[in-house]
C-alpha positions in Angstrom: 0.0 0.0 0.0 2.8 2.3 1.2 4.8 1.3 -2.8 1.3 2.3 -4.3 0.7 5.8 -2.8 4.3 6.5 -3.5 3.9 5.4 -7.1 0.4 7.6 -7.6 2.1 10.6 -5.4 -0.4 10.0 -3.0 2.7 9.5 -0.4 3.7 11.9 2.4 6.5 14.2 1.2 9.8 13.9 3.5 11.6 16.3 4.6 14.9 16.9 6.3 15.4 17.3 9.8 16.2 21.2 10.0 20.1 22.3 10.5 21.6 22.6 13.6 23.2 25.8 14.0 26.3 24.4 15.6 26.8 21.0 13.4 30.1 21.3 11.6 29.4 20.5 7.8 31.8 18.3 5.3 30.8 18.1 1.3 31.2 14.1 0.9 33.9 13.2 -1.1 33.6 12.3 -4.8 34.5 8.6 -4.1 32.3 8.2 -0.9 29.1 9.9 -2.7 28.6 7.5 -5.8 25.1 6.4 -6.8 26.1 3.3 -6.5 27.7 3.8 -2.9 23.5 5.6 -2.2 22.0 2.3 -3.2 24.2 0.1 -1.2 23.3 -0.4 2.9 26.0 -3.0 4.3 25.0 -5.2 7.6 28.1 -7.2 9.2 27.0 -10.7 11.2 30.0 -11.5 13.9 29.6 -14.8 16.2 31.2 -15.0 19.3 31.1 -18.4 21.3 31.1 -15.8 24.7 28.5 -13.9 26.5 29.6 -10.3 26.5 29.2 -7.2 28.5 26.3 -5.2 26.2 27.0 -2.0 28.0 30.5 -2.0 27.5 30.5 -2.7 23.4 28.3 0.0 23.2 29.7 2.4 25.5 33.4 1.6 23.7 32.2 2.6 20.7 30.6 5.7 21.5 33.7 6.9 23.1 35.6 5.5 19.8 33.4 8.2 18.1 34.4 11.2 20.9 37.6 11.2 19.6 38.7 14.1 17.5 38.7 12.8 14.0 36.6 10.2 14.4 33.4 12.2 15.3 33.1 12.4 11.4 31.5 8.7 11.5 28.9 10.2 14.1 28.0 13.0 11.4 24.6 12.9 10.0 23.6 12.4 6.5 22.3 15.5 4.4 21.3 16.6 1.1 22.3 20.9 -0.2 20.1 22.3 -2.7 22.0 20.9 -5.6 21.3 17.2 -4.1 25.3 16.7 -3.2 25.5 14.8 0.1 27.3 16.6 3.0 28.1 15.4 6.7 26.6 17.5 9.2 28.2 16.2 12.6 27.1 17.3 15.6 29.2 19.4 18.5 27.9 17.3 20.8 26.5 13.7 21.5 23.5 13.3 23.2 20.7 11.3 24.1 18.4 12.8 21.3 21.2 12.6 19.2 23.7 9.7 19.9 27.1 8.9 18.1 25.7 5.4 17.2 22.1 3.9 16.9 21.8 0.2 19.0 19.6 -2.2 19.5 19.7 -5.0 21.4 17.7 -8.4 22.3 18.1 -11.2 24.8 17.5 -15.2 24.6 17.4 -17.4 28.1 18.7 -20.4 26.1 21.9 -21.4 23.9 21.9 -20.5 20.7 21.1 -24.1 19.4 17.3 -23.6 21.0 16.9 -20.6 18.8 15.0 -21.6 16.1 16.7 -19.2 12.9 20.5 -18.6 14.8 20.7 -22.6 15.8 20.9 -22.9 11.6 23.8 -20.4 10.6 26.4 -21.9 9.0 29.5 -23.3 10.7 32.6 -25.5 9.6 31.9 -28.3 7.3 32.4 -31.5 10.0 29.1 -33.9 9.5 27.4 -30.5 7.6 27.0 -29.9 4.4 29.4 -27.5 2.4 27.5 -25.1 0.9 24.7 -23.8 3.9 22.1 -21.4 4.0 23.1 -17.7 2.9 23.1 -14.8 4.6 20.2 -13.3 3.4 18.3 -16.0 5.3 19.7 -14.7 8.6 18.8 -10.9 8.4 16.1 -10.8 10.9 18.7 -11.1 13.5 21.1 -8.5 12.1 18.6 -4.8 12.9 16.1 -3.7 14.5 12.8 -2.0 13.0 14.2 1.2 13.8 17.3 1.0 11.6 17.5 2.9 8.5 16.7 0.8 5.3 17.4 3.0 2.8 20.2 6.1 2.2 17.2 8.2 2.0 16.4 7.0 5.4 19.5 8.3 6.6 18.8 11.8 5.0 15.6 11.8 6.4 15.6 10.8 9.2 18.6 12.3 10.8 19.9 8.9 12.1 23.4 7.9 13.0 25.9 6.5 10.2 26.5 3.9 12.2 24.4 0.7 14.0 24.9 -1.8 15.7 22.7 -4.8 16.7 23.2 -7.3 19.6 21.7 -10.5 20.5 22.8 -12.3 23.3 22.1 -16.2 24.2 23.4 -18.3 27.4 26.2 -19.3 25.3 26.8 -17.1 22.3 26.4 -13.5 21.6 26.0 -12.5 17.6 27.1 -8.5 16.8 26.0 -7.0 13.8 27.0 -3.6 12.6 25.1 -1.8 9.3 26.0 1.7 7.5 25.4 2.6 4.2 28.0 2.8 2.0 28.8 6.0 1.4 30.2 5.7 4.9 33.0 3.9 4.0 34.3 0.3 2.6 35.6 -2.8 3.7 38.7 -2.2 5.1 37.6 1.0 6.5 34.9 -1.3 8.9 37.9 -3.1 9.7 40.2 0.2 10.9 36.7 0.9 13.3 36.6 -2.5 14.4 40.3 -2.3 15.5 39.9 0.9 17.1 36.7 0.1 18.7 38.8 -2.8 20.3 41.2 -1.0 21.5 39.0 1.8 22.9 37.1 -1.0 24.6 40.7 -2.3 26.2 40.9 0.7 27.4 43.7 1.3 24.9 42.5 4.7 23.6 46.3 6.3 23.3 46.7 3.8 20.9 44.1 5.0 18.4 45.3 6.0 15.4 44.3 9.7 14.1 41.6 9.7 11.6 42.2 11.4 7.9 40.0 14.1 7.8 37.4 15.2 5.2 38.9 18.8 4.9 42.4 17.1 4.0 41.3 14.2 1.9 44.0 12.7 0.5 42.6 11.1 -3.0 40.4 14.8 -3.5 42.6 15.9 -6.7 43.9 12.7 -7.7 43.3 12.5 -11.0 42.4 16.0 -11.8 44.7 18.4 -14.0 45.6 20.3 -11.1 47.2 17.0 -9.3 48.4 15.4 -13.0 50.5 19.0 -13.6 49.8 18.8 -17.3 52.0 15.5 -17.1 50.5 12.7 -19.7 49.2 9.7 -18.2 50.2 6.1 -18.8 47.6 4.6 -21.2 45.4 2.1 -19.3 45.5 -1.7 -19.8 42.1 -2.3 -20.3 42.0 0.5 -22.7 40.9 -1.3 -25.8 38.4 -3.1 -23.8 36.7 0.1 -22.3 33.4 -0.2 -23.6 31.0 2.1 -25.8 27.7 2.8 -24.8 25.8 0.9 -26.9 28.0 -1.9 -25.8 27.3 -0.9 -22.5 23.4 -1.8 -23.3 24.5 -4.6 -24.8 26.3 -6.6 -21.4 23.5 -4.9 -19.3 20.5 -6.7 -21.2 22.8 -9.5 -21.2 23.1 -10.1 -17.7 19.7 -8.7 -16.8 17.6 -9.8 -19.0 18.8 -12.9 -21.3 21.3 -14.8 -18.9 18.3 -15.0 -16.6 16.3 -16.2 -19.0 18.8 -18.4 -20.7 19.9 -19.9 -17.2 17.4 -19.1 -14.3 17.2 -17.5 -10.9 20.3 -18.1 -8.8 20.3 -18.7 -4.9 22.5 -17.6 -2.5 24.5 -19.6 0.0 27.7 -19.7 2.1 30.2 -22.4 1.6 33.1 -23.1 4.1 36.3 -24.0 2.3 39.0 -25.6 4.5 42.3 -25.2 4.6 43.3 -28.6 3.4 41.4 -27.7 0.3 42.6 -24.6 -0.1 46.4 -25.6 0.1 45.7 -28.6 -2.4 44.1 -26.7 -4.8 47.0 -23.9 -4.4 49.5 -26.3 -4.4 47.6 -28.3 -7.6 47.9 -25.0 -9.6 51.4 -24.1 -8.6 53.1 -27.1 -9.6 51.5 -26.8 -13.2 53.4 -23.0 -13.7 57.0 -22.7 -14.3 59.2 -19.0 -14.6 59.4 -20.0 -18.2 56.3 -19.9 -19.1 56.0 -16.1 -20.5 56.2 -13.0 -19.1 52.5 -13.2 -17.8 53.9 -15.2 -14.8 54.2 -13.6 -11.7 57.4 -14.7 -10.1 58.3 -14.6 -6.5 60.5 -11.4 -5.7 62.4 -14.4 -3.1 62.7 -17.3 -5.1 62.0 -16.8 -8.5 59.3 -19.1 -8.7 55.8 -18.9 -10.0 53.2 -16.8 -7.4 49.9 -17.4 -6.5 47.9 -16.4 -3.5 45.3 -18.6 -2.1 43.3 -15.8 -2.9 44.2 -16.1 -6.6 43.1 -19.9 -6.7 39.7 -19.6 -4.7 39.1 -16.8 -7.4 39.8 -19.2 -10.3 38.3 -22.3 -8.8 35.0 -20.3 -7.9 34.6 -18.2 -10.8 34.9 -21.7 -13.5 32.3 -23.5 -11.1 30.6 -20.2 -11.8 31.0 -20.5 -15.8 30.4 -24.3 -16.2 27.1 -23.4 -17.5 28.6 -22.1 -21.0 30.2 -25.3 -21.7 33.7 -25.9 -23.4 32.1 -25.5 -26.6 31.2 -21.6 -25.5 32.6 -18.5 -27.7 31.5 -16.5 -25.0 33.9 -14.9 -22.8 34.2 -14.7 -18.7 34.5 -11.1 -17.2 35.1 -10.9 -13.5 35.2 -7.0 -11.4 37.3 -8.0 -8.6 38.2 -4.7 -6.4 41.0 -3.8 -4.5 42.2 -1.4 -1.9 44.4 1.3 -2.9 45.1 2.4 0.4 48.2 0.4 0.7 49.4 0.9 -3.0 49.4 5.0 -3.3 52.2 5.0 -0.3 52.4 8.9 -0.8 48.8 9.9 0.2 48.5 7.2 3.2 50.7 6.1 5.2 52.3 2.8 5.2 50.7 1.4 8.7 47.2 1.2 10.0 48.8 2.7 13.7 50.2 5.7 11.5 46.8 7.2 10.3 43.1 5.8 9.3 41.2 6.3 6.2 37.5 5.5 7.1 36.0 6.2 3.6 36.0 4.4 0.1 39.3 3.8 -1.4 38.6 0.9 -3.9 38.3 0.5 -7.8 38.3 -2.5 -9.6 40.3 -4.7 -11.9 38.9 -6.7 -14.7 39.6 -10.1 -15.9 38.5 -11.3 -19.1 39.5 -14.5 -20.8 37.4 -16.9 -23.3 35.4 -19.2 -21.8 37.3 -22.3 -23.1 40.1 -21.2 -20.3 38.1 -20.7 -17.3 35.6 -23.7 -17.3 38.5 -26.2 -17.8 39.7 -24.2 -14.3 37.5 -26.4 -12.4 38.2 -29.6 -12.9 41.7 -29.6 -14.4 45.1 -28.5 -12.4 46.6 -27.1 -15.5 43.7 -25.2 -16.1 43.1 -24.1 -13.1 46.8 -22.6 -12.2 46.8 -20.5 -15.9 44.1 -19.2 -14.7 45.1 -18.6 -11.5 48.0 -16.7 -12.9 45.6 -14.8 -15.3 44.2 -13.6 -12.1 47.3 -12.8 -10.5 49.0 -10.7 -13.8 45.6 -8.6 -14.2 45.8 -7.6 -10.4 49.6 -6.9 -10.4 49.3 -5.5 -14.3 46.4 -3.2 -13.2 47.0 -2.0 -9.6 50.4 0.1 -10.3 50.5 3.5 -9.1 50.1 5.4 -12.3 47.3 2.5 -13.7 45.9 4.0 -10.8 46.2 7.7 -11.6 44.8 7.1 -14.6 42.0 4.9 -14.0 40.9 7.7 -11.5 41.0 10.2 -14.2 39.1 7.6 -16.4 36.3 7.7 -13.4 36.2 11.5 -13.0 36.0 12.2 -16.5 33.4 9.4 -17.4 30.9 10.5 -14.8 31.1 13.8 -15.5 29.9 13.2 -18.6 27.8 10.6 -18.7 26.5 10.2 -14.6 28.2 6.7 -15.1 31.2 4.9 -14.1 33.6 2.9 -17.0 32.9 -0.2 -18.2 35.7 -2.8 -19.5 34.7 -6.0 -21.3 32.9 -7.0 -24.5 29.1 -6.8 -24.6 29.0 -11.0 -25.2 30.9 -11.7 -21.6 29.5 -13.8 -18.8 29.9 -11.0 -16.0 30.9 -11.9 -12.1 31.9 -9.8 -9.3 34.3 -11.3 -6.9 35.2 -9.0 -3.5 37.7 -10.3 -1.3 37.4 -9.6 2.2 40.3 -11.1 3.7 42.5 -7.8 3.3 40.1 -6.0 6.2 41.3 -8.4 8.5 38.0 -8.7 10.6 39.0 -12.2 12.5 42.5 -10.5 13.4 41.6 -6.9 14.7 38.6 -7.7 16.5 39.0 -8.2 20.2 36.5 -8.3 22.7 38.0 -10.0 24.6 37.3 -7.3 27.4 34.0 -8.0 27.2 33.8 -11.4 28.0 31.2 -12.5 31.1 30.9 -15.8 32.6 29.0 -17.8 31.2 26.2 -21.1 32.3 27.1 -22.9 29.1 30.5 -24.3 28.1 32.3 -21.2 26.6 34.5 -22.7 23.6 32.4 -25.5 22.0 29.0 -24.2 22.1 27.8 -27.2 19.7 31.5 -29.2 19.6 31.9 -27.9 15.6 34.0 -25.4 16.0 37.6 -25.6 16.2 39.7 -23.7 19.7 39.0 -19.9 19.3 40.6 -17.2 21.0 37.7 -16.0 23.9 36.5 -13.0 22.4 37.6 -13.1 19.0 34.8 -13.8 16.4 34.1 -17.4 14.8 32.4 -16.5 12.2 31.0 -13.6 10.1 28.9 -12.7 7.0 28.3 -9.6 5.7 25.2 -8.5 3.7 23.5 -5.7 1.7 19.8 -4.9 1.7 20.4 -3.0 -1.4 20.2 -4.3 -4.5 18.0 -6.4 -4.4 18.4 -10.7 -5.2 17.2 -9.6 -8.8 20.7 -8.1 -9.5 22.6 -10.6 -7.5 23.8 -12.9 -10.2 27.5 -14.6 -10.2 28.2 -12.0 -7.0 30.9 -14.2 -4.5 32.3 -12.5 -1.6 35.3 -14.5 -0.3 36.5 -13.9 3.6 39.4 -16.1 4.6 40.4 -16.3 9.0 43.7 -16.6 10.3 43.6 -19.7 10.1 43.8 -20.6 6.5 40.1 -21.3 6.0 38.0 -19.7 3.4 34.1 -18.5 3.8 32.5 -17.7 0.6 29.1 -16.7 -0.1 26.6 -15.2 -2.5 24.4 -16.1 -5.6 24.8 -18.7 -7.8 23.2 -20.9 -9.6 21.5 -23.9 -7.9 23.0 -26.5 -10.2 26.7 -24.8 -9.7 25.9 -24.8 -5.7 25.2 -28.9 -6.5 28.4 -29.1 -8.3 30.7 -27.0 -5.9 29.5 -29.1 -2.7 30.3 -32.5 -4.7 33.9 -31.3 -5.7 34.5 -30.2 -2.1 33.2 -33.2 -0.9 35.9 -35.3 -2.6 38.6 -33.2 -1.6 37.5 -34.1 1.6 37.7 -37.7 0.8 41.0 -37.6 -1.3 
């Protein structure tokens, strides 16, 4: 009903809280207010096999959010006249007007009893490999007073940041949600270290926040930055495509793939780390230095380099393609992004104790290769470790600091004319997005260790799946966004891998590649 009177204009008209005199006010920056960054609310899942201290998370973090500098992530959401977003962030905290919004609900029993968080996924020991998705879970990750929209946000003069607790006799599950315009990734992962730290009681050790007026990437790529120096042409240059082209791959994957193939599901998968080192160790020994110059070679040894990264990448993204068949002329194109944080060593510094960047800092790299070399990938170790090394070439190929600079430039002047970000491919590929996790570290920097309360239940094997954990250090996480919607969700894999060598993967594909992907990692259980 509430979709019908918006659609007939029969809806309420919203309107922004009104200023507050004494707000300071930041224009968002041109990476951090994308429409794509508008769309896009993020919710972050943590399990902890401890009870914890409620009060304490929540107080931590407010304090986190005191600090000078980091008050920025307390600033409220605003649109000026011209519809550019801006951060208005309040002198002071209050009651009326917190740094963070929370919610919080409590269970007398273990987290077994409950009848949805007894079924989130866990290691694969007696379970299946491929388990529900996260999508299944989001009733436990807000409350009904979180925002669900950016507009939300805007209108409703709520905090950029939430978080969600629900505590049982044995477990307690965290979940944190912004909207991406807040920040990315690895910038969750700088607030989760620092909220840890502030919650140690730590806070000296908190390192200074980047600030909006000094943004370090604000004339990157602009003439005034560039100093009428040329840039280095682009890799993907002679794949960047037109706009008709453009069409093209978009009625492709939205319209005729779906059609052709069907509606994909989403679920997570646990990969072990015996699978992950044999199917690293498969690919490696296929690659030899002598092989071309698309080999990366170790800097050390002088041998082929792979990450495990690399291989889940390949492994996952030819499950992914088996549909097309060997037979296929299509061609696979994969959006993977990176962090260039730690790759433009003159804007940021080299350590996360140095300085924090709490706002978007990614672009993407593109793989594209025929079809007849990425389905092989999945069954066959030669296969799989050239493309593997595919992978690896375009990241290291792509990701150099004047690729970079002009990429950037590519972006700034594309949108400007067009509203649009670039495009590289060919309007006939089979499109996936891969994003890696592992770089934000969120099993390493979060420690709540603090935080931990007695608890009635046995604290380290709630359910006897899960392997020895650190107390207060996660078990498990999932992320999630409630925008787009599943319609758009098609070949999407986010990858997370622990400290431990294990890999978490989830997102949508098809059910008949889900089938195939639980059988393969089934016998590399067996073999």
């Amino acid at each position: 009903m509430d979709f019908l009177r918006a659609v007939l204009g029969l809806a309420p008209r919203r309107v922004q809280p009104a200023q507050v005199a004494t707000d300071e006010i930041f224009p968002a920056t041109f990476f951090d207010d994308t429409p794509l960054n508008r769309s896009v609310l993020l919710y972050l899942t943590f399990r902890f096999n401890n009870v914890l201290d409620t009060v304490s998370l929540r107080e931590s973090l407010s304090r986190l959010l005191e600090i000078d500098g980091w008050r920025k992530l307390g600033g409220r959401f605003r649109l000026n006249p011209a519809g550019k977003l801006e951060i208005h962030i309040p002198q002071k905290f209050t009651a009326d007007r917190p740094a963070i919004g929370y919610s919080e609900e409590s269970f007398d029993v273990g987290i077994n009893e409950h009848p949805l968080a007894s079924q989130l996924p866990r290691p694969a020991k007696g379970h299946q490999y491929v388990q529900a998705g996260p999508r299944t879970f989001f009733p436990l990750a807000k409350s009904e007073r979180m925002p669900a929209t950016f507009l939300d946000f805007v209108y409703s003069d709520a905090p950029q940041l939430s978080i969600h607790i629900i505590k049982f006799t044995d477990t307690t599950l965290v979940s944190l949600s912004w909207c991406h315009v807040t920040t990315d990734a690895v910038g969750m992962g700088a607030i989760l270290r620092a909220w840890s730290l502030v919650l140690a009681g730590r806070q000296d050790e908190v390192p200074p926040m980047m600030l909006l007026r000094d943004d370090p990437l604000d004339q990157l790529g602009t003439e005034q930055e560039s100093g009428g120096r040329g840039e280095e042409e682009l890799v993907m240059a002679s794949k960047l495509l037109t706009l008709p082209n453009m069409i093209a791959l978009a009625l492709r994957f939205f319209i005729f793939d779906p059609w052709l193939y069907g509606r994909m599901e989403e679920h997570m998968v646990f990969v072990p780390r015996t699978t992950t080192q044999k199917l690293k160790t498969a690919a490696l020994s296929t690659l030899s230095a002598d092989m071309g110059n698309d080999i990366v070679l170790d800097s050390e040894t002088g041998n082929p380099f792979l990450t495990s990264g690399d291989v889940i990448t390949a492994w996952f993204a030819a499950m992914a393609s088996s549909v097309l068949g060997l037979s296929s002329r299509r061609s696979v194109l994969i959006f993977n992004p990176f962090d260039i944080r730690g790759r433009l060593r003159k804007l940021f510094p080299g350590s996360r104790d140095k300085a924090a960047y709490v706002q978007n800092a990614t672009l993407n790299y593109f793989i594209l290769a025929p079809a007849k070399q990425v389905v092989p990938a999945g069954t066959d170790h030669v296969a799989l470790g050239r493309f593997a090394a595919t992978i690896r070439y375009a990241l290291v190929q792509q990701t150099t600091v004047p690729q970079i600079r002009a990429m950037i430039r590519l972006y700034r002047d594309t949108i400007a004319k067009t509203g649009n970000s670039p495009m590289f491919g060919d309007s006939n590929s089979y499109a996936m997005l891969f994003s890696n996790w592992t770089r934000a570290r969120f099993f390493e920097v979060m420690d709540f260790s603090p935080a931990v309360l007695p608890s009635r239940a046995e604290r380290r094997n709630v359910d006897g799946d899960w392997l020895e954990t650190t107390s207060g250090r996660p078990v498990y996480y999932h992320s999630q966004s409630l925008m787009p919607g599943p319609r758009t969700n098609r070949n999407w894999l986010c990858i997370n891998g622990n400290v431990e060598g294990d890999y978490w993967v989830h997102g949508y594909l098809l059910p008949g590649v889900w089938m195939k992907i639980e059988d393969a990692l089934e016998k590399f259980d067996v073999d």
